[in-house]
TIPALUM-159171 format. One record per residue (C-alpha): residue in one letter; z, x, y. Coordinates in steps of 0.02 Angstrom, whole numbers, plus 32768, in hexadecimal, padded with zeros to 4 digits. Example, Ala and Ser with C-alpha at 12.3 -4.5 7.8 and 13.67 -1.06 7.14 Angstrom:
% TIPALUM-159171
a818682677F1F;s816582AC7FCB;
END
This chain:
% TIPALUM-159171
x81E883EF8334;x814684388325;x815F84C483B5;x820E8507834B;x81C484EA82A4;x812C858182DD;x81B585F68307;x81D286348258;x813D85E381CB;x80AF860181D1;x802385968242;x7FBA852581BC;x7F4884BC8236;x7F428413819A;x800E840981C2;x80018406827D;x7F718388826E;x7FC8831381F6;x806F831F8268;x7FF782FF830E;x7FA9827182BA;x8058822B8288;x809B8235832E;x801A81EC8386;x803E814083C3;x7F8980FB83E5;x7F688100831C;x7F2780518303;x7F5D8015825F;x7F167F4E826B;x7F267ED882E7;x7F7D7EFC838C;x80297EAA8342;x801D7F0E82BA;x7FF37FB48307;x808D7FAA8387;x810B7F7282EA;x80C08016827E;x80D8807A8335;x817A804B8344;x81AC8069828E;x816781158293;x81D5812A832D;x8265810782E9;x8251816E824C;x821B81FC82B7;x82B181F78315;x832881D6826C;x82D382728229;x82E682D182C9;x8395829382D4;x83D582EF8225;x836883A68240;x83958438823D;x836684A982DF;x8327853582A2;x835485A4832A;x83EC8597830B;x83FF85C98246;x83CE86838211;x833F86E28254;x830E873F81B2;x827C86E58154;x824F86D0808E;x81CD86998043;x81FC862C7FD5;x818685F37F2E;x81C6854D7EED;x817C850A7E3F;x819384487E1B;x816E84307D5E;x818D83847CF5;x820B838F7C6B;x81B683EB7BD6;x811484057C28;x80F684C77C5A;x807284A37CD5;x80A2849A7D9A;x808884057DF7;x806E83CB7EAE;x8113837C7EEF;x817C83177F84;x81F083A57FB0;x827983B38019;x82F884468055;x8393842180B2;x842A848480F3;x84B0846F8055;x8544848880EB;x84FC84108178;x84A1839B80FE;x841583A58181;x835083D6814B;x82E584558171;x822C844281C6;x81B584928165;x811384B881D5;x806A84D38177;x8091844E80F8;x806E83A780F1;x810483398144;x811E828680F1;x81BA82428146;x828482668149;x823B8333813D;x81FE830F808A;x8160836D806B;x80CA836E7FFA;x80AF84047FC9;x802684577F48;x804C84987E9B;x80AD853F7EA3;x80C885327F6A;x810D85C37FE1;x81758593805C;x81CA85E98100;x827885CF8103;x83238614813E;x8375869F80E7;x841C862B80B3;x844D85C38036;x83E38524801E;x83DC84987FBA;x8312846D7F6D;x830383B27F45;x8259836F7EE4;x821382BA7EBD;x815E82947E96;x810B81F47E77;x819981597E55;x81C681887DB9;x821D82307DB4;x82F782407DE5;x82F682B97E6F;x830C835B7E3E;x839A83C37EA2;x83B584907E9B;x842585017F2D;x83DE85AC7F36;x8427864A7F95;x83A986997FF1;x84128702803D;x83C187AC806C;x8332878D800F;x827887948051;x823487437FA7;x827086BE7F3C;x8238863F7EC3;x828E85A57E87;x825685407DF2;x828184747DFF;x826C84067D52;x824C834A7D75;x827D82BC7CDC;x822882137CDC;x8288819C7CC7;x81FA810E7CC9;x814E81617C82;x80CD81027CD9;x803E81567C79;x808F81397BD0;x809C80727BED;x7FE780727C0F;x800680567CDE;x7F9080A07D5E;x7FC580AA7E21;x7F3B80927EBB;x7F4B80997F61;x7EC580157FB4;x7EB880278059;x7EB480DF8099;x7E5681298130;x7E7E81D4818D;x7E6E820D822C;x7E8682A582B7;x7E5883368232;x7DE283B78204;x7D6B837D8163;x7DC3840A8113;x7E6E83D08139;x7E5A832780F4;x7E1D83798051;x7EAE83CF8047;x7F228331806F;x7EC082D07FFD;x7ECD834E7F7E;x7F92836B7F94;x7FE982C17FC2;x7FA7824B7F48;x7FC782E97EBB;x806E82E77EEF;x809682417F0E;x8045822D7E4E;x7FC8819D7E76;x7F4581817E0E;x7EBF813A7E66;x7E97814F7F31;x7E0C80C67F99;x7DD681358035;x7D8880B480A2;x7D0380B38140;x7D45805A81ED;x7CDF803F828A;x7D5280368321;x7CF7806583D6;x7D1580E88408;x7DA78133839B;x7D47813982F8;x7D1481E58348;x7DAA822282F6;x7D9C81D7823E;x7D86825F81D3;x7D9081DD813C;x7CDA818E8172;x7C8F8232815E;x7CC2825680A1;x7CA88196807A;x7BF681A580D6;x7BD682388048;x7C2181D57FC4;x7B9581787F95;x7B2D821F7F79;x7BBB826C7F1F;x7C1E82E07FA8;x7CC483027FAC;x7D1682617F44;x7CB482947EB7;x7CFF832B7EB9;x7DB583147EE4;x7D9C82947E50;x7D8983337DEB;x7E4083687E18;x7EA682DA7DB5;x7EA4824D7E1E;x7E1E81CF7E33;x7DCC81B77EF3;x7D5C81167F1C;x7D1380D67FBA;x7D328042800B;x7D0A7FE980B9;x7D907F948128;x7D1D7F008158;x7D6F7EBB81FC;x7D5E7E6E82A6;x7DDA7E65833C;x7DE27E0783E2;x7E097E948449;x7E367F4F8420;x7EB17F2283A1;x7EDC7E6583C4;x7EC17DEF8340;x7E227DB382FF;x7DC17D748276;x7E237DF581FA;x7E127E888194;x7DDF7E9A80DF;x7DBD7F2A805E;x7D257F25800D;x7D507FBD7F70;x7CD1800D7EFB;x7C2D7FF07F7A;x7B88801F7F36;x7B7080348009;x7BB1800D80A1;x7BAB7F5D80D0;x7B767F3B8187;x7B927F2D8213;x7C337F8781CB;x7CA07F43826D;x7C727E9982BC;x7C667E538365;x7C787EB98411;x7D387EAB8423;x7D4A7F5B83A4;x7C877F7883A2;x7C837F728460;x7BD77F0B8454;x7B837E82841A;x7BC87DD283F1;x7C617D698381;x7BCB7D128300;x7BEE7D568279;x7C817D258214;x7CC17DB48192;x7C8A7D498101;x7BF17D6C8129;x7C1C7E3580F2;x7C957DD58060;x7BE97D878014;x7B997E288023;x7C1D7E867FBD;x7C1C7DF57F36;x7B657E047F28;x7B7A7ED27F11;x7C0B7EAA7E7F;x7C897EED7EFB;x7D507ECD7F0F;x7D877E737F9A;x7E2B7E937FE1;x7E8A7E378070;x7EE77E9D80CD;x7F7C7EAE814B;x7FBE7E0380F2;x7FB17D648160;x7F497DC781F6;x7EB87D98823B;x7E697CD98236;x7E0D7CD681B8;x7E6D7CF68120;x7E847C418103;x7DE87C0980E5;x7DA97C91807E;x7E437C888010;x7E1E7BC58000;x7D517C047FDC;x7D987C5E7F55;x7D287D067FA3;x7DCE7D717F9D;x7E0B7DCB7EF8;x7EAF7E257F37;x7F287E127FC9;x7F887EAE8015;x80217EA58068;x80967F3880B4;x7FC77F9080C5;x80127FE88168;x80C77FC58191;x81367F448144;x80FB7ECC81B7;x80EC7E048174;x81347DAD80D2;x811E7D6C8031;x812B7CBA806D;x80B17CCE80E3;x80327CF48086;x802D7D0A7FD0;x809D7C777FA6;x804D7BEC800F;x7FAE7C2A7FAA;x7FE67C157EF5;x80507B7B7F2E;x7F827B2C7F45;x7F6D7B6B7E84;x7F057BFB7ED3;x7F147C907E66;x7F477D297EC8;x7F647DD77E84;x7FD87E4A7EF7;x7F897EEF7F54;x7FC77F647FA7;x7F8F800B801C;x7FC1806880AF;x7F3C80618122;x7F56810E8194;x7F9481A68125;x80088181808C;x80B7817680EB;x80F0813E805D;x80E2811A7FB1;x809B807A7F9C;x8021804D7F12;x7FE37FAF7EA5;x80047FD97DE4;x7F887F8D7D6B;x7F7D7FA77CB9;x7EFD80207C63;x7EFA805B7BB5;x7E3B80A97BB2;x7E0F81307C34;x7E2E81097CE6;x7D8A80CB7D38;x7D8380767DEB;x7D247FDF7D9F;x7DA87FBE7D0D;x7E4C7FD07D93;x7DE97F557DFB;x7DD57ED57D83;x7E847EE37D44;x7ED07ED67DEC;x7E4B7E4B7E07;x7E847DDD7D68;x7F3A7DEA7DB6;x7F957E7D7D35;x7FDB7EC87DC6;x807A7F0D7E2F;x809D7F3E7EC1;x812A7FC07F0A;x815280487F6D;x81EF806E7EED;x821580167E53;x81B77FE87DB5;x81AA7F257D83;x81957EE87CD8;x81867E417CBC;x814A7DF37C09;x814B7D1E7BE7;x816D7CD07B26;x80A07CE17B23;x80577D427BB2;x80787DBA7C46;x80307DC87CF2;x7F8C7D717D11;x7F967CEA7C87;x7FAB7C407C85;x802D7BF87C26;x80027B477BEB;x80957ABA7BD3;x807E7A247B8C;x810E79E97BF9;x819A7A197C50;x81FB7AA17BF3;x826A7B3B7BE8;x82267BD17BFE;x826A7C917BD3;x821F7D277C35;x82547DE37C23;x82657E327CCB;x828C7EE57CE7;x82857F647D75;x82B180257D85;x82B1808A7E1C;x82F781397E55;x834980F17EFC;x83B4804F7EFF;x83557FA87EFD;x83F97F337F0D;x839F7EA97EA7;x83237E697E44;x82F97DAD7E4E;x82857D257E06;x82187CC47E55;x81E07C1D7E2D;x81657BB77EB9;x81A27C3E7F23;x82687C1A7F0F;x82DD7C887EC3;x83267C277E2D;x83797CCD7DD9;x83A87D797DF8;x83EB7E1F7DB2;x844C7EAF7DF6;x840B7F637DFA;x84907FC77D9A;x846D808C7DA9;x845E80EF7D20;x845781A07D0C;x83E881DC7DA8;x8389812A7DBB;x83C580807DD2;x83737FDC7D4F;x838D7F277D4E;x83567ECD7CC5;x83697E0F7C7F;x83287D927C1B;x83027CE87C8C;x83037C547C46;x829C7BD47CC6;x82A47B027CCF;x81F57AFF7CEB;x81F27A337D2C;x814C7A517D93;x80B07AC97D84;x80A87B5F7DED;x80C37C127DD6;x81507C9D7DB6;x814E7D497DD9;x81E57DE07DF8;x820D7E477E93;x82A77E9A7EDF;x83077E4F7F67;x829E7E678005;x82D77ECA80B3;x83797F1D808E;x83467FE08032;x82F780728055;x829480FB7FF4;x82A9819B8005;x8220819A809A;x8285812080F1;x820C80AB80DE;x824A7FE1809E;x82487FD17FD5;x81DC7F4A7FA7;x81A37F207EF4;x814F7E7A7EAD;x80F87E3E7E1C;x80537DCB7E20;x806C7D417DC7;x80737CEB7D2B;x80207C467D44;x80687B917D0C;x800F7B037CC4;x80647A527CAC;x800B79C97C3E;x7F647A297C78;x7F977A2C7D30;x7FBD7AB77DA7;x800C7ABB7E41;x7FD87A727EE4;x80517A6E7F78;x800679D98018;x808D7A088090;x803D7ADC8072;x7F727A8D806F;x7FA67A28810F;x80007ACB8175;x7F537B348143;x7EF57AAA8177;x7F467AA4821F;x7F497B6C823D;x7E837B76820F;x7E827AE38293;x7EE57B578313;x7E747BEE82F1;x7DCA7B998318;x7E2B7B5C83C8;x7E4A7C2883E1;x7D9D7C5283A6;x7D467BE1840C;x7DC07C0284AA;x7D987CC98492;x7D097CD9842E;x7C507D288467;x7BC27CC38425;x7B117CD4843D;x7B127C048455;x7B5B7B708420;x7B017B70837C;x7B417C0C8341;x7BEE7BF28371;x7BE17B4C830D;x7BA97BAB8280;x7C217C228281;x7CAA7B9F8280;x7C5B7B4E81FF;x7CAF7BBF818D;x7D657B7281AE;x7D017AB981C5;x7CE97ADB8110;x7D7E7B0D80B9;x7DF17A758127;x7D6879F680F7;x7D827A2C8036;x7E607A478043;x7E5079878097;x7DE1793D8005;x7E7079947F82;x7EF0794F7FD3;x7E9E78A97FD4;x7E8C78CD7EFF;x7F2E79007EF6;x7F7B785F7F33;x7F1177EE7ED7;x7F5778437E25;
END
């Protein structure tokens, strides 16, 4: 693609990088399970997007420059964008070299972008952020050497006016120039209209050679480039992906984000299976206490990877969990709903780990000015949403997401759930102790598509409800699978709240499993310190067995 795309645009080194780094299939994007499932994902959307292209060799040989100019509905000022130009008569798209490539030939491009393109008719399509319709114009470019072509979007959802800020957790880069990850870092998150970006450091031996992202988080914390690119409408922060693996990318004791670091934490990477040295004694909450001590957030990530998850979950060290943070790898069951079916409270996170290939985010709400330490703690106290597609409302008789809702006893209750979205979503359902009790179909509407309902819930036990769309059947427009799901709003019965034995006893048994693995593959300087180290699951079964124990004797 890259070799006929360089026969008529001109070269722009940032778009052959970002394609290179795309393609490549030893990007590393967790563990080793979750690297090869990302690998083969990009694979396949490679080859979709291949599939439905246009060769350019074959369409006319004449070139224009073509100007496009995405503005919002009644707003005269241009705006970065997700373009896209296809063939009105084949239906196929066009590769546009020396732009930024997202997926399915979609583009980011800057505000008032030129583009190389055939002299024929095309058709311009424009999207940015998740809650614009797509905005559609066919120009004839005929004979012409020079164009421009003006595309309005309309909201149909405004995020910004409902007090809703988007972030993007978990971001590193790699395989580009300092000055071509400014310029990505500038462009995509503009266009994808995101409000708030975490850059963070990773140590891997010997590929963090090619991790441009260190670099401008190493300068963040004397100012450097996020300062600035904060200057340019959307917030940067750093953060530190905290992790350790048993091999290259095999699993391990986990990876966490540690967000808004007064300075690094280290060692950054632990143990010699990704640091290529030293020894398995130190367990990552270890870094986790560090961050807590520094006021920092602390972020699971990759959902149920790594060992020890578990334990710092039931420590109650971990503010956020991530899921879909590099491929849409894992499930709500396996993670966030064992969690909250303990009582746990556990706020939903998302990211995408290498590059934004697509347009996840976590939405919190934020009436005063967007600061990195006010998102945190509203994502922290459980206000948020996640999605790569629709919005998610979701109100209670007397509270929303994060609160507790206190019942004297059993009782009815009546939630307002609603969700928007440009591209098909097929459903949105309820959730109660991780069960679907109710659902509601997306009807479309104009050039988006809503569902919207008012539940009314038996509540017979404590627990917790919270909204998403039906899981694992839609796309977005980056062909990437629509997800979307609330926090949750928390349940109290008679003063109690939930506690599932038959979910302590299965955690129990896994943190059981993991010290077997550790101890069959771990490095230790001796006994003691391998003792200590699995001290840290000794811990959190000793305390699961003595609730149980309470439990039963109520």
């Amino acid at each position: 693609m890259i070799s006929s795309d360089v026969l008529w645009s001109r070269p722009l080194a940032v778009a052959l990088a970002v394609l290179i780094a795309f393609a490549t299939p030893t990007i590393s994007t967790s563990h080793e399970t979750t690297r090869q499932a990302f690998s083969r994902s990009r694979q396949l959307a490679q080859a979709a997007t291949a599939s439905n292209a246009e060769d350019v060799t074959k369409l006319p040989s004449g070139r224009c420059q073509l100007r496009i100019d995405v503005r919002l509905s009644g707003n005269d000022e241009s705006v970065p964008a997700v373009v896209r130009i296809v063939n009105p008569r084949s239906g196929k798209t066009l590769p546009l070299a020396g732009e930024i490539h997202r997926n399915q030939h979609w583009y980011s491009l800057d505000a008032t972008a030129i583009v190389t393109v055939p002299q024929m008719k095309l058709r311009i399509e424009a999207i940015r952020g998740l809650d614009t319709e797509l905005a559609s114009i066919e120009i004839d470019l005929t004979g012409k050497k020079n164009a421009s072509v003006r595309l309005s979007l309309k909201n149909f959802y405004d995020a910004h006016f409902r007090g809703l800020r988007g972030g993007n957790t978990h971001l590193h880069l790699m395989k580009l120039t300092h000055e071509e990850a400014l310029r990505y870092l500038h462009v995509v998150p503009q266009s994808d209209a995101i409000d708030l970006v975490y850059l963070s450091y990773l140590r891997r031996i010997p590929d963090e050679r090619n991790y441009i992202s260190n670099q401008i988080v190493a300068d963040s914390f004397t100012g450097g480039s996020l300062h600035r690119l904060s200057q340019r409408g959307i917030l940067f922060d750093n953060g530190e992906e905290h992790r350790h693996n048993f091999g290259r990318g095999g699993q391990g004791y986990g990876h966490v984000m540690l967000l808004n670091l007064e300075h690094l934490i280290k060692p950054v990477s632990l143990g010699p299976g990704i640091m290529g040295q030293g020894t398995d004694d130190i367990p990552l909450q270890a870094g986790i206490r560090a961050a807590h001590h520094d006021e920092a957030t602390v972020i699971w990530c990759h959902n149920t990877f790594g060992f020890e998850d578990i334990p710092n979950w039931m420590a109650g060290l971990v503010h956020a969990q991530n899921i879909y943070d590099g491929g849409a790898h894992g499930s709500y069951e396996d993670t966030f709903y064992r969690y909250l079916n303990l009582g746990h409270k556990v706020p939903f996170s998302t990211g995408t780990d290498w590059f934004m290939y697509d347009f996840s985010r976590v939405y919190v709400p934020m009436y005063d000015d967007l600061t990195s330490a006010g998102w945190l703690k509203e994502l922290r106290d459980g206000r948020s949403f996640i999605t790569n597609g629709p919005f998610l409302e979701l109100e209670a008789e007397r509270g929303g997401l994060g609160d507790t809702l206190a019942l004297t006893s059993p009782n009815r209750v009546t939630l307002v759930g609603k969700a928007m979205g440009r591209v098909d979503f097929g459903q949105l359902e309820l959730i109660y102790n991780g069960k679907v009790v109710d659902q509601a179909v997306a009807k479309k509407e104009g050039g988006y598509y809503h569902a919207n309902k008012h539940f009314r819930v038996e509540i017979e036990e404590p627990g917790w409800v919270a909204l998403r769309i039906k899981p694992d059947k839609y796309t977005n427009e980056l062909g990437r699978p629509l997800f979307a799901h609330t926090s949750p709003i928390y349940i109290e019965v008679a003063g109690k709240s939930i506690f599932r034995q038959e979910v302590a006893e299965q955690l129990i048994t896994e943190m059981q499993q993991s010290m077997v693995t550790i101890k069959a593959l771990g490095k230790f300087t001796n006994s003691a310190s391998q003792k200590q180290l699995l001290s840290v699951y000794e811990t959190e079964i000793v305390k699961l067995l003595d609730r149980i124990d309470r439990e039963k004797q109520d």
